[in-house]
N, C-alpha and C positions, 0 to 999 in steps of 0.2 A: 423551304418546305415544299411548294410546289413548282413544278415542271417549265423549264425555259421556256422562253416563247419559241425560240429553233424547235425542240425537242417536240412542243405541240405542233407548232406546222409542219416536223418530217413523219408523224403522227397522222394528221388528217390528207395532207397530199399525197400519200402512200393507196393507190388505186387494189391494189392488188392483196392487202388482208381487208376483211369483214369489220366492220364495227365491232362486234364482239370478240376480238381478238386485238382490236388496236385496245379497248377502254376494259379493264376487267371491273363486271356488272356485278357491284354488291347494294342492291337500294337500300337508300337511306331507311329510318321510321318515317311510315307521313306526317309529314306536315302542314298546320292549316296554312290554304296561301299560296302552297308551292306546287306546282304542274311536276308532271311526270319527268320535264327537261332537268328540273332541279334535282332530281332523285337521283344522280347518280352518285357513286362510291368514287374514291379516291383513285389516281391512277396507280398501276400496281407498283412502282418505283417510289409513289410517296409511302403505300403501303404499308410498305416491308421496313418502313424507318420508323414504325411503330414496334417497341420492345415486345416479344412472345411474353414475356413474363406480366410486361403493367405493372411492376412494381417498382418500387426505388431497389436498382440491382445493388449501388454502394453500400445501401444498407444492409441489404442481405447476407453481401458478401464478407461484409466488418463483423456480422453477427457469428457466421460461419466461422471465422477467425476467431473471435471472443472464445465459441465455446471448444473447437477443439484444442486453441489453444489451453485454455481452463482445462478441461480433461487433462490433457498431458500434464500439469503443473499439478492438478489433484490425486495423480495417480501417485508421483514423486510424493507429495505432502503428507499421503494419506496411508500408505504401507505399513510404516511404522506403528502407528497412533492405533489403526485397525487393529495390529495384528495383538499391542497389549491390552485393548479393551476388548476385543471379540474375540479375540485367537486366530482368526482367519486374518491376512495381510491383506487380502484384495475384496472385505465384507462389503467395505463403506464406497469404495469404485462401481463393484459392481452393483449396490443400491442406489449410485449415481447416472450412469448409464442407465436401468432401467426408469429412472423417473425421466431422465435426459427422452427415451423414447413417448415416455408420456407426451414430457413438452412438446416435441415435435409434432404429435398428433393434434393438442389441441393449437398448437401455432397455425398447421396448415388449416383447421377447419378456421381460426378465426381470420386467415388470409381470405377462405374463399366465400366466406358468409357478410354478406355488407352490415357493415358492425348500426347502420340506420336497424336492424332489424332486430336486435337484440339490445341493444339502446333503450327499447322500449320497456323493459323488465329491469332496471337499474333499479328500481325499488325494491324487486325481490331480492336481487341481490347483495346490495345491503343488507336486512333481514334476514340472510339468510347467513352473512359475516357476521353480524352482531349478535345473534344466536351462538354460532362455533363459539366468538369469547369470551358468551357466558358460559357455555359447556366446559370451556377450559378452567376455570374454578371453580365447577364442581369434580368433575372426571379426568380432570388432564391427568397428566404425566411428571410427579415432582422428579425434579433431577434439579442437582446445585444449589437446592432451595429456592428453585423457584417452578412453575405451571404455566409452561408456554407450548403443547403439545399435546395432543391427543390421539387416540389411536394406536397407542404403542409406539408412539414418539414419532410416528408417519406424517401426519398433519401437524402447520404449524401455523394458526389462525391468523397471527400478525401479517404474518409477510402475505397471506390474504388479503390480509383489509388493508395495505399499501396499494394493491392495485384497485380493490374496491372504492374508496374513498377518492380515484383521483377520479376513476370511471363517472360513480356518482355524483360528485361537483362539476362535473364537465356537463354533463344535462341539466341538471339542479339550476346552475349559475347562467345556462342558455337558456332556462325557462322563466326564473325570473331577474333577468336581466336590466328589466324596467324600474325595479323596485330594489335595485343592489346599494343606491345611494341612498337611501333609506335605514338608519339603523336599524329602526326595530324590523324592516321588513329584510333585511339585508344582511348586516354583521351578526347581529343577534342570532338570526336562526344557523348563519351557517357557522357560526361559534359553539353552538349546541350540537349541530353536526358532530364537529369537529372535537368538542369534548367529549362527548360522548364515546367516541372510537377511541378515543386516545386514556380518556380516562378505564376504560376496562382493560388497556394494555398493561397502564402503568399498573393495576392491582397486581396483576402477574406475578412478581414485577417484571417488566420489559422498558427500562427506560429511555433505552437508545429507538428501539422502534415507535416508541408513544411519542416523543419530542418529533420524532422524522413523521408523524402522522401531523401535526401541529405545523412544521413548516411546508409539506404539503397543501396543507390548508389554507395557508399564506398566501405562496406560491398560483395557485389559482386562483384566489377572488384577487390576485396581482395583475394574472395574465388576465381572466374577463373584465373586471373593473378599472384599473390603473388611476382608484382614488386616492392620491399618497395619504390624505387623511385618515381614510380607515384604515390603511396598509398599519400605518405607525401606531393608529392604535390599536390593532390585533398583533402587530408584534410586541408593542410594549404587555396586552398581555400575554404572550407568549414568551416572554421574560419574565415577566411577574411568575410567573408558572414552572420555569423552570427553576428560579431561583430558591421558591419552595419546594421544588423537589428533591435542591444539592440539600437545603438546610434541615428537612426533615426526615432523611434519612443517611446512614451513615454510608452507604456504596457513594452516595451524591457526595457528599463531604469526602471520601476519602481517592474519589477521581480525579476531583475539582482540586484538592492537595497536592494530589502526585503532578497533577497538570501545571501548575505554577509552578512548583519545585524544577520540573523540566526544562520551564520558560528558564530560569533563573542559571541553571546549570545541570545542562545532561546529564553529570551522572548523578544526580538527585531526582533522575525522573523514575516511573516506575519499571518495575523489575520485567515487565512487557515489553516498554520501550526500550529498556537498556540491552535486551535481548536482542529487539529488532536491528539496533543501530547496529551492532556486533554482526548481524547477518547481512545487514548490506556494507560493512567495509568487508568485508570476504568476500563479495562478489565481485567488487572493485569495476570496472567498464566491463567486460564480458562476462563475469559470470564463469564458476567453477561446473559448468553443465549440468544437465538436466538429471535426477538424481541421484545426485553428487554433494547435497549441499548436509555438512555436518551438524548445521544447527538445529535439524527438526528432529533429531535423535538424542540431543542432549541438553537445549534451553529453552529454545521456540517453543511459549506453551498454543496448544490447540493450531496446531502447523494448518490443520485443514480446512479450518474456518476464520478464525480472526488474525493468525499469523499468515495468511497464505500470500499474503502481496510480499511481505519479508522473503519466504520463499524465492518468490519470481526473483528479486531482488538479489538474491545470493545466488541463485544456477541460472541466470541468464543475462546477471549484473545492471547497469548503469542504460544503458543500450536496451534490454528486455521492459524494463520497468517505465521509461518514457516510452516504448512503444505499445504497452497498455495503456497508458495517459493518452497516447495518440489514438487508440481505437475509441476507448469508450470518450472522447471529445471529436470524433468524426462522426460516433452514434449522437450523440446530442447536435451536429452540426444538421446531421442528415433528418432527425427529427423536425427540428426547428423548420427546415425548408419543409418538409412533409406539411409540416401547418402552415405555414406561409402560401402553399397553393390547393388548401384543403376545400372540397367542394363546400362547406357549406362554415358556419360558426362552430356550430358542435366539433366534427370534425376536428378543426384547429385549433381547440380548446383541448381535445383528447392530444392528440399529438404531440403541442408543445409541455402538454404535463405527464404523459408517460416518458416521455424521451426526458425531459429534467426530472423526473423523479428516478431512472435509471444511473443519470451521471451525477445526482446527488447520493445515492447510497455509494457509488462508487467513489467518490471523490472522498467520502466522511471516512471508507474502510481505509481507507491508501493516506489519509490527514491521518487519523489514529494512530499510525503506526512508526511513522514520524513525528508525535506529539505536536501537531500542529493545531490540532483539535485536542478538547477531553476526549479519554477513553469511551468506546461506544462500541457494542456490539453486533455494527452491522455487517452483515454481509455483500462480498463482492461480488454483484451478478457476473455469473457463469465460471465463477472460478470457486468459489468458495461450497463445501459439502455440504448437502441440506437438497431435498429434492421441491420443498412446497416454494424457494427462493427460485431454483430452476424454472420452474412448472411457470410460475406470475410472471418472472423474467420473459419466458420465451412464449409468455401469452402476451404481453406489451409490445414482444419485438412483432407479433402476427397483428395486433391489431392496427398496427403501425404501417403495415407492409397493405394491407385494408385500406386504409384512406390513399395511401397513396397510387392503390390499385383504381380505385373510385375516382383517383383527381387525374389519373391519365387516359381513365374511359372517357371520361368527363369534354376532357381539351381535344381525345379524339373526335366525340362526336361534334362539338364546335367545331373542329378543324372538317369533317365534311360536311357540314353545314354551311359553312363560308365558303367553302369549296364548290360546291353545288350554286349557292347564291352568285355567285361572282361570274361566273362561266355558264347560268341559265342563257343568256344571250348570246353566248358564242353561239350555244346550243340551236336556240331557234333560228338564228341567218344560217346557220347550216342545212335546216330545214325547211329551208325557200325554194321553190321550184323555177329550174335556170330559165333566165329568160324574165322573169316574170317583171323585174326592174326595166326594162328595156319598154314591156307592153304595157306597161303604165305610164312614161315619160312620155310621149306625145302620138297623137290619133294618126295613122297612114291616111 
């Protein structure tokens, strides 16, 4: 990190540039304690080995991947489907695209705004989620017999309150952190949390986004607490909970059916999965190319949302589909390190639960369609149609690129801090007046 000791002494025995041309002068903030010797800025050679961006570039660049890859596979997925419910082949693309530039705007504001600073309003926000899911049964938007949509099917309050809920338990769980081993001060409240969101989903019904709010929920009093006590007992009730949700209604009974039947023998699984499988032996290792693929015109149902990894699956085969497993398990690797050197607790609590809450809806879409999981209606960030799943997506990927902006200012300004501290003393024997050792060692 910094400069040989050659390199500083052809640096300062160099007679003939100025000081200000050998040391480029950026002072530090003051500090109590430190003289003006300390105050100097980094040389320009360590400088420049700080990234222009500040942020985690792999992540960026994995995301940039996610989505234009997603684009081109929703563009293939979604012509057909468009063009028999809307008339228009390119409705739901280019409804995509424009929310895709939504995303982007609120990505970058929430890159450049220190997420400490809107952290603080996590309350309104909330309240302001759990508002929308009441509005949603009264004014949603019935389609399929169910009211997960409002606004003329533009907003879609769940996939809100998955980023809402992890936001708010990341503060919640840092604030009272002292009092988490504590049932009633502890499980208790953030069970009511947690029912609460979950329970206005399932009314909907939404039962694949209500359970994914529930292991959300887990998932972080997991990562701040790591009481395996409580863990076990919020997930056994978070089994209890779901067990009554297959038994008293029949979609829960009759997924949970198809789901064994699959275990038992593929072609007794459901008329989804038996679809899916058919679309990835077509693709076989490469993929009938991009599309190309015949099954989203005559079996794949809903190609553009819950079938879309089948898709990737058949026009870009064996080879495509691991290398979405590879991107979004680089985003969660890259996450994970983001919280590992997060300036503060919060921070790292945000971090490791947006980035595992991204590679858990992905991971649930891509198990579904494989019967690996029961059926479940999540969507694939950045692949999958739907603009309010974009929009939270690529507000998680900015808050994320945020901390990790924060934690490299951060080790910057340590690094010229220690920089300045270590080399104050060079500083001052440089600033000895010659001679002056010599007229103090002994009287003439």
């Amino acid at each position: 990190m910094f400069h040989s000791m050659g390199e500083r002494s052809s640096l300062k025995t160099d007679p003939r540039r100025p000081r200000e041309a050998r040391w480029n002068y950026n002072p530090l903030p003051a500090s109590p304690g430190l003289g003006s010797t300390a105050e100097r800025a980094l040389p320009f050679k360590v400088r420049t080995r700080i990234s222009p961006l500040r942020v985690d570039f792999t992540l960026l660049l994995v995301t940039i991947f996610l989505v234009v890859f997603g684009m081109l596979i929703l563009f293939s997925a979604s012509h057909d489907y468009s063009f028999r419910w809307y008339g228009d082949p390119f409705r739901m693309f280019i409804r995509q695209l424009l929310w895709l530039g939504l995303g982007i705007i609120v990505a970058s504001v929430l890159v450049i705004v220190d997420y400490h600073f809107w952290m603080r309003y996590v309350l309104w926000i909330m309240l302001v989620t759990i508002l929308m899911l009441v509005l949603v049964l009264f004014i949603g938007d019935l389609r399929n017999g169910t009211m997960r949509t409002i606004f003329g099917g533009s907003i879609q309050p769940s996939e809100a309150a998955k980023l809402s809920i992890v936001v708010y338990l990341s503060a919640w769980l840092v604030s009272k952190r002292d009092l988490l081993n504590r049932f009633w001060k502890g499980l208790a409240p953030l069970s009511a949390i947690v029912g609460t969101v979950s329970g206005l989903i399932l009314i909907q019904p939404d039962l694949s986004a209500g359970f994914t709010i529930f292991i959300l929920g887990i998932m972080m009093f997991f990562l701040a607490m790591r009481d395996y006590r409580q863990i076990l007992m919020m997930l056994g009730f978070a089994l209890l909970v779901g067990l009554l949700i297959i038994s008293l209604t029949e979609k829960g009974k009759d997924r949970m059916k198809d789901y064994i039947n699959g275990l038992n023998d593929p072609g007794n699984a459901s008329h989804h999965v038996q679809r899916t499988y058919g679309a990835f032996a077509n693709g076989k290792w490469f993929g009938v190319g991009i599309d190309n693929s015949p099954s989203k015109y005559v079996s794949l149902p809903v190609p553009p949302t819950d079938s879309i990894f089948a898709v990737v699956g058949e026009e870009t085969g064996v080879v495509g589909s691991l290398t979405v497993i590879g991107l979004f398990t680089t985003l969660l690797w890259r996450g994970l390190a983001i919280a590992r050197k997060a300036p503060d607790e919060m921070g790292a609590l945000l971090a490791a639960g947006l980035s595992g809450w991204l590679a858990l809806e992905a991971f649930i879409n891509m198990a579904v369609v494989l019967n690996i999981l029961p059926f479940a209606g999540n969507a694939l960030p950045f692949f999958s149609a739907g603009g309010s799943n974009l929009v939270v997506s690529l507000a998680a990927i900015g808050i994320l690129l945020n901390i990790s902006r924060s934690s490299k200012e951060k080790g910057q300004q340590e690094g010229k801090l220690f920089y300045a501290v270590t080399h104050m003393r060079w500083w001052d024997r440089r600033g000895r007046v010659p001679g002056s050792r010599r007229a103090t060692s002994r009287p003439r």
